[in-house]
C-alpha positions as CSV (number, residue, x, y, z in Angstrom):
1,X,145.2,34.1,136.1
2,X,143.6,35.8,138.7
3,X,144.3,35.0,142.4
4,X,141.9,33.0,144.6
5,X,140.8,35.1,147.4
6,X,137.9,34.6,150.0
7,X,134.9,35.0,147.3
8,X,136.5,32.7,144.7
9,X,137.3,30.4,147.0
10,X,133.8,30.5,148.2
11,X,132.3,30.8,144.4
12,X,135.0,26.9,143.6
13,X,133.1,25.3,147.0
14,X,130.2,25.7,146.1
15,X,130.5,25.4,142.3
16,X,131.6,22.1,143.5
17,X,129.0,21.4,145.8
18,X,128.7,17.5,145.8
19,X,132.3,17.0,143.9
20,X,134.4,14.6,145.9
21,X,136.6,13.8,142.8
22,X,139.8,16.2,142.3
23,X,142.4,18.1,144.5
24,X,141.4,21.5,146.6
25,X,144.2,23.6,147.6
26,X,144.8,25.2,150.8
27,X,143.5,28.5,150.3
28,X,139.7,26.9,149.1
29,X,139.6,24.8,152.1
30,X,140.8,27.4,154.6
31,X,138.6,30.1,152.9
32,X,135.3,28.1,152.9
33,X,136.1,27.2,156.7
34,X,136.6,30.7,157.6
35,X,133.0,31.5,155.9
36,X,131.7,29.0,157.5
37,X,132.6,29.8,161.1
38,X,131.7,33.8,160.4
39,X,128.2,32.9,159.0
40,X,127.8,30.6,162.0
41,X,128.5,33.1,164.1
42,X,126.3,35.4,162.8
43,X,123.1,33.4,162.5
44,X,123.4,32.8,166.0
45,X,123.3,36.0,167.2
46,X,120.2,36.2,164.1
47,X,118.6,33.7,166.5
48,X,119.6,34.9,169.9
49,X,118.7,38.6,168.4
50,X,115.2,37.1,166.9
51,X,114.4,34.4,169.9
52,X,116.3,35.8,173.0
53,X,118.4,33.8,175.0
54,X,116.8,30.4,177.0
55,X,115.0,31.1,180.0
56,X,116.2,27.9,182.2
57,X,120.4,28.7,182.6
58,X,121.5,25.2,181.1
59,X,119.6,25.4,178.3
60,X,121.1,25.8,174.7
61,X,120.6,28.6,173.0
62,X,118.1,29.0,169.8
63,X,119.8,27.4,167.0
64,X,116.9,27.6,163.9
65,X,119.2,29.7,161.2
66,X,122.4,28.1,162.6
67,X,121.1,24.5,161.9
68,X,119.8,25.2,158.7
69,X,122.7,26.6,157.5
70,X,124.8,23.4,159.1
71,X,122.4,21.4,157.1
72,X,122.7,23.5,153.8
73,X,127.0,23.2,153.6
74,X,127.0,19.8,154.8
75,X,127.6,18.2,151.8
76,X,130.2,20.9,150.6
77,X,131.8,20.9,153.8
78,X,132.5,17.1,153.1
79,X,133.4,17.7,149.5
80,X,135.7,20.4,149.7
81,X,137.7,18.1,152.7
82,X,137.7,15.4,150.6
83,X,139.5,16.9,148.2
84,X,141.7,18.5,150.3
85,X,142.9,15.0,151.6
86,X,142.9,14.0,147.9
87,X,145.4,17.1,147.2
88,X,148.0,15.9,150.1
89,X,147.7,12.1,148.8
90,X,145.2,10.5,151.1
91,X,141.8,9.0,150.1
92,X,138.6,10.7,150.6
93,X,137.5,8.2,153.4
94,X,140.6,9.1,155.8
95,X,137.7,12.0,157.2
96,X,136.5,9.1,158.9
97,X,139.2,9.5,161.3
98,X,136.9,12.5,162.6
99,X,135.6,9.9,164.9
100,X,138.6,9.5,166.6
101,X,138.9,11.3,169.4
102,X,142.1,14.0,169.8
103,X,144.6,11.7,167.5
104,X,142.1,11.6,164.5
105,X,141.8,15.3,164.6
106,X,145.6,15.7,164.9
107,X,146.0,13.6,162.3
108,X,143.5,15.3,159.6
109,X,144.5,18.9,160.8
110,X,148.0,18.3,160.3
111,X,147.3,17.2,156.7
112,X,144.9,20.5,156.2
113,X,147.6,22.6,157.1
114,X,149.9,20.4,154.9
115,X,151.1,21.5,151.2
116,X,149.4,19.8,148.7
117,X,151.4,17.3,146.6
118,X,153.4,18.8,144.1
119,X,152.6,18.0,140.4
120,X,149.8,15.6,139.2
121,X,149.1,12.7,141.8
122,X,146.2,9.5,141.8
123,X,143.3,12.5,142.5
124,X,143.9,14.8,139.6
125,X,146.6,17.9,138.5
126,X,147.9,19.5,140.4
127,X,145.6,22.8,141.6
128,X,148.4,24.9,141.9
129,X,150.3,24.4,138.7
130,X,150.9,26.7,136.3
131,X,147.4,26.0,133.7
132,X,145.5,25.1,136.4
133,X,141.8,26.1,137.0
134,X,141.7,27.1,140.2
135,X,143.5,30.6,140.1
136,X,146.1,31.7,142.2
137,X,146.2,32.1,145.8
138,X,146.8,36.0,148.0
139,X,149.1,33.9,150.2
140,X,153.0,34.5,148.9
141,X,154.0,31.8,146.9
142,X,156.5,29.4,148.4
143,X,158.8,27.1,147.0
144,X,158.1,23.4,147.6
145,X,160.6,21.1,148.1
């Protein structure tokens, strides 16, 4: 079983693109966040590079690549944290608590960070598990308790 790395984990996200049903582990969600802040970044120095910065100070910067790309990983961004709540217990609609100000995103970082429930749970198997589809992660393996 090969072990899921930053490509694979960005190959499962997007495989999945609309899929709120299942668990995703850790090292998918972290992954896929990581690509998205490092093509984020990148776009907007496309559009700084491609626009130039805004002539009135105050003004935001140019944003076209940057919101496109937003708009393109939307629904994978909400897919892939779904299933991470799924894979720590918690229903998909607890990412609601993204409106709440500082204690909601507490709350749904601590359960990001969180290990995933061991064995099969009301979401799905476990992703970890030995026989699992979703590979194994680069991070050292540590026991769960």
């Amino acid at each position: 079983m090969a072990e899921m790395g930053f490509g694979e984990a960005i190959r499962q996200v997007f495989s999945k693109y609309a899929t709120f049903s299942g668990r995703a582990r850790r090292a998918e969600y972290w992954w896929f966040a990581l690509f998205s802040l490092l093509v984020s970044i990148g776009l907007q120095a496309l559009d700084i590079a491609l626009f130039g910065l805004p002539q009135n100070p105050g003004d935001p910067p140019p944003n076209l690549f940057g919101a496109l790309f937003s708009l393109a990983i939307l629904l994978p961004s909400l897919a892939v944290w779904v299933r991470r709540l799924h894979d720590v217990g918690r229903s998909g609609w607890w990412w609601l608590l993204v409106f709440v100000p500082v204690i909601g995103w507490i709350v749904l970082f601590y359960w990001s960070v969180r290990r995933g429930d061991a064995g099969p749970n009301a979401y799905g198997p476990d992703p970890i598990a030995e026989g699992g589809d979703y590979g194994r992660s680069n991070i050292p393996s540590v026991p769960r308790r």
